[in-house]
C-alpha positions as CSV (number, residue, x, y, z in Angstrom):
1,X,-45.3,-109.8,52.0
2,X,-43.2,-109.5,48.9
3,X,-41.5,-112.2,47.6
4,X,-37.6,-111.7,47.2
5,X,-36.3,-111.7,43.5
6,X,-33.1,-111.8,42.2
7,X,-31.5,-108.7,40.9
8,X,-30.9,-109.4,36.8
9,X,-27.8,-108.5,35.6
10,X,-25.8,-108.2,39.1
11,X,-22.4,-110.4,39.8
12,X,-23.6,-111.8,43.0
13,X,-26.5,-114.3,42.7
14,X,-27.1,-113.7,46.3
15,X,-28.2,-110.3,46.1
16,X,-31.6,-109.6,46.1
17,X,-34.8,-107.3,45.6
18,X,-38.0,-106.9,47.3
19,X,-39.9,-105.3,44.9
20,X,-42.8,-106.8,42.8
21,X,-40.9,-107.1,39.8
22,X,-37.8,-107.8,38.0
23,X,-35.5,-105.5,37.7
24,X,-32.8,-105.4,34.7
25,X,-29.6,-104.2,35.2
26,X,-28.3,-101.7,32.2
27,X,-24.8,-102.8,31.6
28,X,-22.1,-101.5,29.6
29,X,-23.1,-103.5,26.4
30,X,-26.6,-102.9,26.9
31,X,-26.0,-98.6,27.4
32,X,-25.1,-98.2,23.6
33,X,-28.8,-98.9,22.9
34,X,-29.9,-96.1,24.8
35,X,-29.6,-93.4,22.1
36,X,-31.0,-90.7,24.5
37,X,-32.7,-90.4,27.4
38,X,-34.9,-87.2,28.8
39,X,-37.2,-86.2,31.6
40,X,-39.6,-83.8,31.2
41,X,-41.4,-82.0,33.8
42,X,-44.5,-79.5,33.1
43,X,-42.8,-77.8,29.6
44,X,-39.3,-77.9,31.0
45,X,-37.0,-81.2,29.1
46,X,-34.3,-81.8,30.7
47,X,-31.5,-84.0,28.9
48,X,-29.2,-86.0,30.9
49,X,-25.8,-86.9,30.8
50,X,-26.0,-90.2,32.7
51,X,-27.3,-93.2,32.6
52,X,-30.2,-95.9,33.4
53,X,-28.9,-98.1,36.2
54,X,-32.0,-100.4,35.9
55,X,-35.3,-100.7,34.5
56,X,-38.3,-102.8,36.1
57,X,-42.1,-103.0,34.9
58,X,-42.7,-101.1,38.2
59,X,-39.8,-97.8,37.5
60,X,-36.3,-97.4,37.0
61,X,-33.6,-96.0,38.7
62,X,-30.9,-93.4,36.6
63,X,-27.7,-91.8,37.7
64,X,-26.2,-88.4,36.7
65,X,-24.1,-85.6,37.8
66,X,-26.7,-83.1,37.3
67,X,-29.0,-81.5,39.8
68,X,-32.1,-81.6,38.5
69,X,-34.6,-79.6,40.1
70,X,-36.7,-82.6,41.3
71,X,-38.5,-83.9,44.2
72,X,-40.4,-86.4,45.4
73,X,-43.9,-86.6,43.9
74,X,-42.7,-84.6,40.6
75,X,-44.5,-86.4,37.9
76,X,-42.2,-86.4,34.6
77,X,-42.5,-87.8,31.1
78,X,-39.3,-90.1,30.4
79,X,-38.3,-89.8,26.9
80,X,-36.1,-93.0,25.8
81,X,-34.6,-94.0,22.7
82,X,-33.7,-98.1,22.3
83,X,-32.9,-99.4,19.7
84,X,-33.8,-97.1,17.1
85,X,-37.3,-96.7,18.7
86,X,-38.6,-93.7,20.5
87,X,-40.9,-94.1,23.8
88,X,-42.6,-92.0,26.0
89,X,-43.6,-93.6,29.5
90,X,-45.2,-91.0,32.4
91,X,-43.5,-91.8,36.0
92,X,-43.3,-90.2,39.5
93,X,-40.2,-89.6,41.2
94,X,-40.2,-91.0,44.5
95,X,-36.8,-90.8,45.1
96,X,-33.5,-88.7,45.3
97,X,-30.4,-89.5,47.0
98,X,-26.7,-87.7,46.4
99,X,-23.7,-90.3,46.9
100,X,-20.2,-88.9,45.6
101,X,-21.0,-86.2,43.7
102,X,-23.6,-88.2,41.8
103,X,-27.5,-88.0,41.9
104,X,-29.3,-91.1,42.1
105,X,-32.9,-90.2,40.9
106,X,-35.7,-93.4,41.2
107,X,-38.8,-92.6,39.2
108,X,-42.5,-95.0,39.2
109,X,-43.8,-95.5,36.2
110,X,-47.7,-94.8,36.0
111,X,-50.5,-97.3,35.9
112,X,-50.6,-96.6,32.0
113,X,-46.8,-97.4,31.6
114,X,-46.8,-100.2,33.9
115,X,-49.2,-101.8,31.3
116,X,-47.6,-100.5,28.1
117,X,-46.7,-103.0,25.0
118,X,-43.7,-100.8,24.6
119,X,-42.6,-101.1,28.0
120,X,-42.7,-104.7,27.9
121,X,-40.8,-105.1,25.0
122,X,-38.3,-102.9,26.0
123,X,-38.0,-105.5,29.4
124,X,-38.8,-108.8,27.2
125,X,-35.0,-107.4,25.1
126,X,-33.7,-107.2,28.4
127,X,-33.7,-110.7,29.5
């Protein structure tokens, strides 16, 4: 059974998590060092106009208006600029959900990315 973590970043401390690791709220302050953010599936990029919710060592979660022609399973390559840095992590989409007019799109990163130096310094700035 999975322990329950605390969500970072949130304005309740009673809310929690269930996953196996922490996940990182992106707020406000923290979106300006985002300088761009892409998914890429097969040899289609697609840029989006939206943001990254939250990032964890297991995936991340990103909202936008568009409909991007994913589904569950799709694997993509997330492009993502922080903080003058370019990174390239490989993830799965296992999720998709439309809530007022905005797509909510949750995406596993691969074993690879999972283990990644960048990834981890990207989290390590985080907390």
């Amino acid at each position: 059974m999975n322990e329950q973590r605390p969500v970072y970043g949130t304005s309740s401390s009673s809310t929690t998590d269930r996953r196996a690791h922490n996940r990182y709220n992106i707020h406000q302050e923290l979106f300006s060092s985002i300088e761009s953010f892409s998914l890429m599936k097969g040899r289609h990029l697609y840029d989006l106009h939206g943001h990254i919710d939250n990032i964890s060592q297991g995936g991340l979660k990103f909202t936008t208006k568009q409909d991007i022609p994913f589904v569950t399973e799709d694997i993509v390559n997330i492009n993502l600029s922080w903080r003058h840095q370019e990174y390239v992590f490989t993830g799965k989409v296992v999720w998709k959900a439309l809530d007022s007019g905005f797509y909510n799109i949750g995406i596993a990163f691969g074993r690879e990315t999972k283990k990644s130096e960048a990834l981890l310094t990207i989290l390590e700035d985080l907390k």
